[in-house]
C-alpha positions in Angstrom: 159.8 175.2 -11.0 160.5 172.4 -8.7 162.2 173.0 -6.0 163.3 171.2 -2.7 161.5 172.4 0.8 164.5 174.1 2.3 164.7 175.8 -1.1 161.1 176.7 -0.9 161.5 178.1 2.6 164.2 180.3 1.4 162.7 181.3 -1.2 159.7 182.4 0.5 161.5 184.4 3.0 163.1 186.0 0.3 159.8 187.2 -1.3 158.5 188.6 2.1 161.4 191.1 1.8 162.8 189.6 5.2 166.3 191.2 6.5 167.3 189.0 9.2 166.4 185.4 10.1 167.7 185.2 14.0 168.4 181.3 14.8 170.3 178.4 15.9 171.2 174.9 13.7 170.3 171.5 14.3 169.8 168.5 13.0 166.1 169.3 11.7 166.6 172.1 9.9 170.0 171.5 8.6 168.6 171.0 4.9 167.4 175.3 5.4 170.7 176.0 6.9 172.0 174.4 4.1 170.0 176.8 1.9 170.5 180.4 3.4 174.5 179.5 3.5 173.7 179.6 -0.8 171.9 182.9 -0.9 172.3 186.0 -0.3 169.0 187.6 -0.3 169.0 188.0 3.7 171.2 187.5 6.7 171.4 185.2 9.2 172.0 186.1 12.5 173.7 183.1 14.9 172.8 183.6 18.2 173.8 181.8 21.2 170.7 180.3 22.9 167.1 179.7 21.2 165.3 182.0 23.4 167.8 184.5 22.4 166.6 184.0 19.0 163.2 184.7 19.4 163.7 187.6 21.4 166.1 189.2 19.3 163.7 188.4 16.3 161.1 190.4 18.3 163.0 193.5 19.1 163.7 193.7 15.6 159.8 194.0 15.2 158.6 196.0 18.2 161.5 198.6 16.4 160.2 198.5 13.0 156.6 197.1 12.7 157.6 194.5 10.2 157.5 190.9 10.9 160.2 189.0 12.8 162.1 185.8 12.1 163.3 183.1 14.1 164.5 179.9 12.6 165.1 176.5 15.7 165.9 172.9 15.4 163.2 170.5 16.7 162.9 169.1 20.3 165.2 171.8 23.2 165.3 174.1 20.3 161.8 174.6 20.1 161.3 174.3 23.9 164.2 176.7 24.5 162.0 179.2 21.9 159.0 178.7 23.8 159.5 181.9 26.8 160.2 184.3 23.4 156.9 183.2 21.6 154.9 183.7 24.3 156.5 187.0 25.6 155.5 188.2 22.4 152.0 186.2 22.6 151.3 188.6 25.4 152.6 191.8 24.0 150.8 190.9 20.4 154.2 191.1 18.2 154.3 190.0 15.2 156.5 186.9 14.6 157.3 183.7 11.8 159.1 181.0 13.9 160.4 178.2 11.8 160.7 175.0 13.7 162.7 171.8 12.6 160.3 168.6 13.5 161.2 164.8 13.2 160.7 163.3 10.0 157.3 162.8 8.9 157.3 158.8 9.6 158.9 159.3 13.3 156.2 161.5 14.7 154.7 160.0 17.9 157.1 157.6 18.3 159.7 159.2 20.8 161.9 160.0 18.1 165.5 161.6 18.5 164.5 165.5 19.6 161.2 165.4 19.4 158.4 167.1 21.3 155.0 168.0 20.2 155.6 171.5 18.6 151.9 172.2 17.7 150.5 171.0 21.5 153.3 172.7 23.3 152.7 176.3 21.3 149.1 176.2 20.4 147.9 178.0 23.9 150.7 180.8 23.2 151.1 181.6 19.4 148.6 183.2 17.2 148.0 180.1 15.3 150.4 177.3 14.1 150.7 174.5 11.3 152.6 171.4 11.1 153.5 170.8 6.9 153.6 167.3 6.1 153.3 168.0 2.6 156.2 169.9 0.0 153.2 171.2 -1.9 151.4 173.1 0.7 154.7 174.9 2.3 155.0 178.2 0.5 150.9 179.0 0.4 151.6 177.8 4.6 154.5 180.3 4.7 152.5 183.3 3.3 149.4 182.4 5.8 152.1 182.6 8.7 152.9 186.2 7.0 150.0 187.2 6.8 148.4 185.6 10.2 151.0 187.3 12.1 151.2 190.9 10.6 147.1 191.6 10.6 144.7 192.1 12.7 146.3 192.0 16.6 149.4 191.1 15.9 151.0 187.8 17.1 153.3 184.7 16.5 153.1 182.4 14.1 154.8 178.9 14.6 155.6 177.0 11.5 156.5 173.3 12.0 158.1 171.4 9.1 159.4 167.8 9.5 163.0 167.1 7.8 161.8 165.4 5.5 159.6 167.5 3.9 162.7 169.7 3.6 164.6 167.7 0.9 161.1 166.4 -1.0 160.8 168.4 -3.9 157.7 170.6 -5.5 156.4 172.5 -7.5 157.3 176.7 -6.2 155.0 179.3 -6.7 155.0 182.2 -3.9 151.0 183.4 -3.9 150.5 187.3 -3.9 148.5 187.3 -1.0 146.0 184.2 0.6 142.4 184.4 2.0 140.9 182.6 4.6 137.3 181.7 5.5 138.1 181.7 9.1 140.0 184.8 9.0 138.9 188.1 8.2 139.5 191.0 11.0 138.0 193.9 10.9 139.6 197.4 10.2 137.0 200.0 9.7 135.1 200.7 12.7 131.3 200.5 12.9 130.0 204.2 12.0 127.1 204.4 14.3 129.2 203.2 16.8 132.0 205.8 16.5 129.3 208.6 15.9 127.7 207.0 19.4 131.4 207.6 20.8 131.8 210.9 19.6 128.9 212.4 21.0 129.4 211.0 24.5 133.1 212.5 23.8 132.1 216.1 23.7 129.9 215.8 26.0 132.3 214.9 28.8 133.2 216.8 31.6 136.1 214.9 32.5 137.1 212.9 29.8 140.2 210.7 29.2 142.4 209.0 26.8 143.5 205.4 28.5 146.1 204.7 25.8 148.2 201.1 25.0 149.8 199.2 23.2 147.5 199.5 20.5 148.2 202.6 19.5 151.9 201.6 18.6 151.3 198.7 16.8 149.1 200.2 14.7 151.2 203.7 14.0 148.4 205.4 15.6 150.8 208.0 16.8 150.1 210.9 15.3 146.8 210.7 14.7 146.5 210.2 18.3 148.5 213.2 19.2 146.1 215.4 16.7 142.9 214.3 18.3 144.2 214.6 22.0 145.4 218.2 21.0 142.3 219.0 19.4 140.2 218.2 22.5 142.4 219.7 24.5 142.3 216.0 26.5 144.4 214.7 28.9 146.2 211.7 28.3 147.3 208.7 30.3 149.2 205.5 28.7 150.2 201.6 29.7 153.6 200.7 29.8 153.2 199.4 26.7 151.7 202.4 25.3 154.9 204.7 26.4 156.4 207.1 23.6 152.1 206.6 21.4 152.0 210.0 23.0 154.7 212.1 23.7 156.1 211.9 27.3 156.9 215.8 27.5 153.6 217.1 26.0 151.5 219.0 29.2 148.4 216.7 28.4 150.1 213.8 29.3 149.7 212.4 32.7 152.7 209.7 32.5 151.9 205.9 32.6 149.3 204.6 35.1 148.4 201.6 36.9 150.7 199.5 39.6 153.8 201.8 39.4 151.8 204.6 37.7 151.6 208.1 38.2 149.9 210.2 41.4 147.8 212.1 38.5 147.4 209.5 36.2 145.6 207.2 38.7 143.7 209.4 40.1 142.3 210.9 36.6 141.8 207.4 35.7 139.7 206.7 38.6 137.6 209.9 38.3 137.1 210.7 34.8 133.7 210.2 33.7 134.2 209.7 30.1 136.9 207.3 29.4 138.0 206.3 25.6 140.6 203.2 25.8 142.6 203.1 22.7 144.1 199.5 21.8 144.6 199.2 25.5 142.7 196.0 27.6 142.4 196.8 31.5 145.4 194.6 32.1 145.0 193.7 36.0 148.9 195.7 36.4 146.4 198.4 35.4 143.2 199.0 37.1 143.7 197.2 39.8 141.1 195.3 41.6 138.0 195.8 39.0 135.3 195.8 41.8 137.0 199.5 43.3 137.4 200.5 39.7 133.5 200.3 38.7 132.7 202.4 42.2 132.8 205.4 40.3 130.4 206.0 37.2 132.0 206.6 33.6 131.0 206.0 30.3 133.8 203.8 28.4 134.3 203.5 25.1 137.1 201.1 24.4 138.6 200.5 20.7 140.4 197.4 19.9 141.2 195.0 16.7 140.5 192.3 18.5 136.6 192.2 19.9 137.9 189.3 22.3 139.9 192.5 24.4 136.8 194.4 25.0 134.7 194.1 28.3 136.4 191.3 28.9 137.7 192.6 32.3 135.4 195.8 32.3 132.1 196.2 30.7 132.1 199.2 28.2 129.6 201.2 27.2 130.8 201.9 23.0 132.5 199.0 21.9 134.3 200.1 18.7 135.9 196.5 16.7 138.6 198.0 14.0 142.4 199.1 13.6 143.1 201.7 16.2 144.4 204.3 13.7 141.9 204.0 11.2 139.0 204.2 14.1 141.3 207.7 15.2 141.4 208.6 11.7 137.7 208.6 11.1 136.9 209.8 14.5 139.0 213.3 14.1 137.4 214.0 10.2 133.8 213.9 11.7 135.1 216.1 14.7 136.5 218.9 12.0 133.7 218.1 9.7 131.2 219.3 12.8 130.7 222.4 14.8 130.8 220.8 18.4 133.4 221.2 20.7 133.8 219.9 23.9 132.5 222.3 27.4 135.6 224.4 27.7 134.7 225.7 31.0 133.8 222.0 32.4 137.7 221.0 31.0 139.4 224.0 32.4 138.1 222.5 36.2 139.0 219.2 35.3 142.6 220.4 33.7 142.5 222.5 37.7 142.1 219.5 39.4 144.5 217.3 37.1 147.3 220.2 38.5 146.4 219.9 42.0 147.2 216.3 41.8 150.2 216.5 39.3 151.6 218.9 42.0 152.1 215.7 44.7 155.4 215.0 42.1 154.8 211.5 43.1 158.1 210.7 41.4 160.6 212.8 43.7 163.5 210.7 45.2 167.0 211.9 47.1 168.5 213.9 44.8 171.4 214.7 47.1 172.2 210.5 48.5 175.8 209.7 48.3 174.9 206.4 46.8 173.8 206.2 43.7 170.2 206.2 43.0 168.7 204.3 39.9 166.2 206.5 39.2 169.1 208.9 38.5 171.0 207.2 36.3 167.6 207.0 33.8 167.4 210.7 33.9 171.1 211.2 32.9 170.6 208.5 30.7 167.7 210.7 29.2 170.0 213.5 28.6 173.2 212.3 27.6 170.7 210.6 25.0 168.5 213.5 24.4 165.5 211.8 24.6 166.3 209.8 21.1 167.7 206.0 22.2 166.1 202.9 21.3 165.9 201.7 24.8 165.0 197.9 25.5 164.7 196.7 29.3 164.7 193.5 31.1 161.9 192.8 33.9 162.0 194.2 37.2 162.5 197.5 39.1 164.9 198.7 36.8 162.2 198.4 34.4 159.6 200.7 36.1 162.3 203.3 36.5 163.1 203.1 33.2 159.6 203.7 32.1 158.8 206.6 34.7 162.3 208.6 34.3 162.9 207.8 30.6 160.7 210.3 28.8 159.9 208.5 25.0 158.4 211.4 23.3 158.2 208.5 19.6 156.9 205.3 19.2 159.0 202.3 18.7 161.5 203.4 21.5 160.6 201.6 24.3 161.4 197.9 24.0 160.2 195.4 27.2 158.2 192.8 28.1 154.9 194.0 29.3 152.4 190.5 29.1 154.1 188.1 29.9 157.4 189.9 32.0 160.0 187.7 30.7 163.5 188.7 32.6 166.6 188.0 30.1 164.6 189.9 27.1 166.7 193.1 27.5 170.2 191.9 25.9 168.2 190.3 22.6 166.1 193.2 22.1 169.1 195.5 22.1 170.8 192.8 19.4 167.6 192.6 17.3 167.2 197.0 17.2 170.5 197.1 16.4 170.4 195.3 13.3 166.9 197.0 12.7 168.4 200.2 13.3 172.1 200.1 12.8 173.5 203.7 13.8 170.9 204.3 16.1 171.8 204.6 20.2 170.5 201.6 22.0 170.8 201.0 25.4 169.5 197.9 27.6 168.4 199.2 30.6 168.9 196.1 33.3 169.1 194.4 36.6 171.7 191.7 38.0 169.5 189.3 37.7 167.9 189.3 34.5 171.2 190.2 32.5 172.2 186.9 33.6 169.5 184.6 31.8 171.0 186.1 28.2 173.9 187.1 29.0 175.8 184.8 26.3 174.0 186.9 24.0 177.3 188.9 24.8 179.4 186.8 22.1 176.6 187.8 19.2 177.2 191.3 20.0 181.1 190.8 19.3 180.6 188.6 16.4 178.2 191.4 14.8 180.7 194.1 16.5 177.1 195.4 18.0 177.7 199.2 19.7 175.3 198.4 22.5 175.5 200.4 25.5 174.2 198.3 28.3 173.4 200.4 31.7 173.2 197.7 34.9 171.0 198.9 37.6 173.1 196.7 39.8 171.5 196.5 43.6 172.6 192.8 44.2 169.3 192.3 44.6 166.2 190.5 42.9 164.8 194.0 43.4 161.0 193.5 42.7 161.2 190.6 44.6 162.4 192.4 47.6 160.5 195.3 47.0 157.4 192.8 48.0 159.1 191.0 50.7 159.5 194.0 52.3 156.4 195.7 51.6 154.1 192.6 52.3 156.3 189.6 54.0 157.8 191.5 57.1 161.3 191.8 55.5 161.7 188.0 55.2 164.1 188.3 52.4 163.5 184.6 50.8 166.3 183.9 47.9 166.1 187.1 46.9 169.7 188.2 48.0 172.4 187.8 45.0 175.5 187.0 46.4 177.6 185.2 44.1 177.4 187.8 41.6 180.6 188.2 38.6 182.5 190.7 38.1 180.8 192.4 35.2 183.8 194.7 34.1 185.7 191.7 33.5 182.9 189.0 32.2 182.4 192.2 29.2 186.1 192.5 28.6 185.6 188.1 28.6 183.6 188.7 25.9 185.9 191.6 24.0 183.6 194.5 25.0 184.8 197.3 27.1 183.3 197.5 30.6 183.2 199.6 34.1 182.0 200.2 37.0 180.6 203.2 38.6 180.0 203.8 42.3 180.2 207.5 42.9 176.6 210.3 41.6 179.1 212.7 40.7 180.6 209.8 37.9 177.3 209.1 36.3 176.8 211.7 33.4 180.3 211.5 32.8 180.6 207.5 32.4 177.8 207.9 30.6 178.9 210.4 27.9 182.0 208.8 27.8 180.5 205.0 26.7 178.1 206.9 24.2 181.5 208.1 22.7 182.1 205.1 22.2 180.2 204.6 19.1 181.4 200.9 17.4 182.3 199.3 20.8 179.6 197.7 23.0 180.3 198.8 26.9 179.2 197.5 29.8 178.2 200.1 32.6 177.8 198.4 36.3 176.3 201.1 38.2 176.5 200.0 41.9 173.4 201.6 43.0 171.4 202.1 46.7 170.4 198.5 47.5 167.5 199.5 49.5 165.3 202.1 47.0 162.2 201.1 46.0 159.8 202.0 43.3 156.8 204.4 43.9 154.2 205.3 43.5 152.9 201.2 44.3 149.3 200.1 44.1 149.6 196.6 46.3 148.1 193.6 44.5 144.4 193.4 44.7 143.7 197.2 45.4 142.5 199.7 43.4 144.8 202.8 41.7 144.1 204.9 44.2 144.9 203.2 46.9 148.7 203.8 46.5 151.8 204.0 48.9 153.7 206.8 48.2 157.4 207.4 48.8 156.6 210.2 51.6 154.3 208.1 53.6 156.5 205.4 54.6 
């Protein structure tokens, strides 16, 4: 069947099952636009920016596991695209971004929009290809697939010139493709996880460091069953939140920077510690030389052997998929007779209390300003626990991971790696279509709102029933938070004071919006836009300008060296 390049693109897209291609037109990729108007197999979604694009295309992902789509002209659209593929670079989300490129004879010579896609992606994509030939696009397509989905996760930047979009070829869609260069692993080494398990048992005050890993690989349950079976405590990243539920006792809440009292503190003293698809991220352990004072065993389990002792040397390195590691690890554990010391994890579980008792996460319940860390919590209950919630990058966004209890996977939507602000709107857009009845909320600051914020007109075109809560403190918060903390109050540009009026930018737009200043307004504002269900509103919550976020480990000290609310 021969079929032009934009047709075989379509086509291919098509026979990955793919729902939603977010994007924006240009000259480039005109020939494909030209294509998905004359189908009907999926939907295109028109947003309003490029990088709205991609990050729309990878809350759609982080929400459902599948693979997300972004389609970009060549030249600004691709550099405009280039924050959202590396903010999922860094969090390891799965991602296909078509990009438009010069026609084949132009490239190098300056043409009209064009950049070097390949050069300017390669350090922050999990591979990419430029097609210069018709015949080679739909077996590239399917590597891009397939690239992106396995092993860790990643983007996949696919780079076609315009003209290979109107030659013609021969189509044939492969089942599946192998490469000689690419091969992860999935089953973890047996001696090695038998070598694991018996240091395990053995422990006297063991540890699960859990992250990202285990959500991307749906290691959720199986987690849950082992942890339970131990009778382990368990600690998470931020993005690890909702791999183990937030309101079980043997959780310890997130760790690291902004991490919990107890969390810290079990981290620091455990002696045997098993990392699960997490990577000592410096936001975690701090400075590495106060980490390795005390002596533990550590036994770290990744799909990617490039994440392991490459900030801390570990003890069992165990290369595989996170779930099916957990999987094999909890059938020898009921296959056997050993059981970890239950009087050694009783003392450990005693001390765990004394330290969980600090409540290092106490604030003024009874201000007459509104605190933020409020608002989360009735955000928690009007919600019940069950929103999608996405956030933007800042203090708003610790809050929103220490007061927002995600007892599931797949809930919590932010940028971790990378800490892209202006993420939070295109999330919300691209759950939302994942997830259409579903109760999102974008949980965000002043400042970061405004980077997307034109992502606002998707939302009416789509009639998107996002619920958007604005921390508002007129502050770059984080950014003040430091200053304050470490540059003697010098407040250097981080003062916003030219801000909109949100209420009326929203009704701009043809959402509903408004603005709460009172405590005693919250939970009902808040039950009142959730009633809302097929309107988007926008919630400006006027909140104390001058609360921070603890607990705080300071850069370049170790977790448990942290200031705590009390002692300033």
């Amino acid at each position: 069947m021969e079929l032009t390049g934009a047709e075989i693109v379509v086509r291919c897209l098509a026979e990955e099952g793919v729902e939603y291609v977010f994007g924006y037109p240009g000259g480039a990729v005109l020939n494909i636009y030209d294509e998905i108007f004359k189908q009907d197999k999926f939907k295109h979604v028109l947003v309003r920016h490029e990088q709205g694009a991609v990050h729309a295309a990878d809350g759609y992902a982080r929400a459902t596991g599948r693979v997300g789509v972004a389609l970009v002209t060549s030249g600004p659209g691709v550099t405009n695209a280039v924050t959202g593929i590396a903010t999922a670079y860094m969090d390891s989300i799965p991602l296909v971004v078509v990009t438009g490129q010069v026609p084949t004879p132009a490239i190098g010579l300056d043409a009209f929009q064009e950049v070097d896609t390949v050069g300017i992606t390669r350090p922050c994509v999990k591979h990419n290809f430029l097609v210069k030939d018709v015949r080679e696009l739909a077996t590239t397509i399917k590597k891009a697939f397939h690239i992106a989905a396995t092993g860790r996760p990643g983007p996949v930047v696919v780079d076609i010139p315009k003209d290979v979009t109107y030659h013609t070829g021969e189509f044939a869609y492969p089942a599946h493709v192998e490469m000689r260069s690419y091969n992860p692993v999935l089953k973890g080494h047996p001696g090695q996880i038998k070598k694991a398990l018996q240091m395990l048992l053995a422990a006297k005050r063991p540890l699960f460091y859990t992250g990202g890993g285990v959500v991307l690989a749906d290691a959720a349950e199986t987690l849950k069953e082992l942890a339970r079976l131990l009778n382990v405590p368990v600690t998470s990243t931020l993005m690890g939140l909702g791999g183990y539920p937030a309101s079980d006792k043997q959780f310890l809440g997130m760790l690291g920077m902004h991490g919990t009292y107890e969390a810290n503190l079990s981290m620091q003293h455990s002696d045997v510690l098993l990392a699960v698809g997490a990577r000592f991220d410096d936001r975690v352990i701090g400075d590495p030389a106060h980490f390795a004072r005390e002596q533990r065993k550590i036994i770290h389990i990744d799909v990617d052997p490039s994440s392991i002792s490459k900030r801390v040397k570990v003890d069992v390195p165990i290369v595989g998929d996170v779930k099916a590691v957990l999987e094999e690890m909890l059938r020898q554990i009921k296959a056997g007779r050993e059981r970890p010391d239950r009087e050694a994890l009783t003392a450990w579980w005693t001390q765990i209390e004394l330290w969980r008792a600090k409540d290092c996460l106490r604030y003024n319940r009874k201000s007459p300003i509104i605190k933020p860390q409020y608002v989360v919590e009735k955000l928690w209950e009007v919600t019940r626990g069950e929103a999608y919630v996405t956030s933007d990058v800042g203090q708003h966004q610790m809050w929103a991971a220490q007061y927002y209890r995600f007892d599931q996977p797949r809930r919590w939507i932010n940028s971790g790696g990378l800490g892209t602000m202006g993420v939070g709107l295109p999330y919300a857009m691209g759950v939302q279509f994942a997830h259409p009845d579903a109760q999102v909320a974008c949980i965000t600051g002043e400042g970061s709102i405004q980077m997307n914020i034109q992502e606002l007109s998707t939302c009416k075109e789509f009639n998107l029933p996002l619920k958007i809560i604005l921390l508002n403190n007129r502050y770059l918060g984080m950014v003040r938070q430091w200053q304050e903390f470490f540059y003697k109050e010098r407040y250097a540009e981080s003062y916003m004071g030219s801000l909109p009026d949100f209420v009326k930018l929203a009704e701009a737009y043809g959402h509903v919006g408004m603005t709460i200043e009172k405590p005693e307004d919250v939970e009902r504002s808040l039950q009142e836009a959730f009633a809302m269900k097929d309107r988007l509103v926008f919630m400006n919550f006027i909140t104390d300008q001058e609360e921070n976020v603890f607990p705080m480990v300071p850069g370049g000290k170790g977790i448990t060296e942290m200031i705590l609310a009390e002692e300033l």
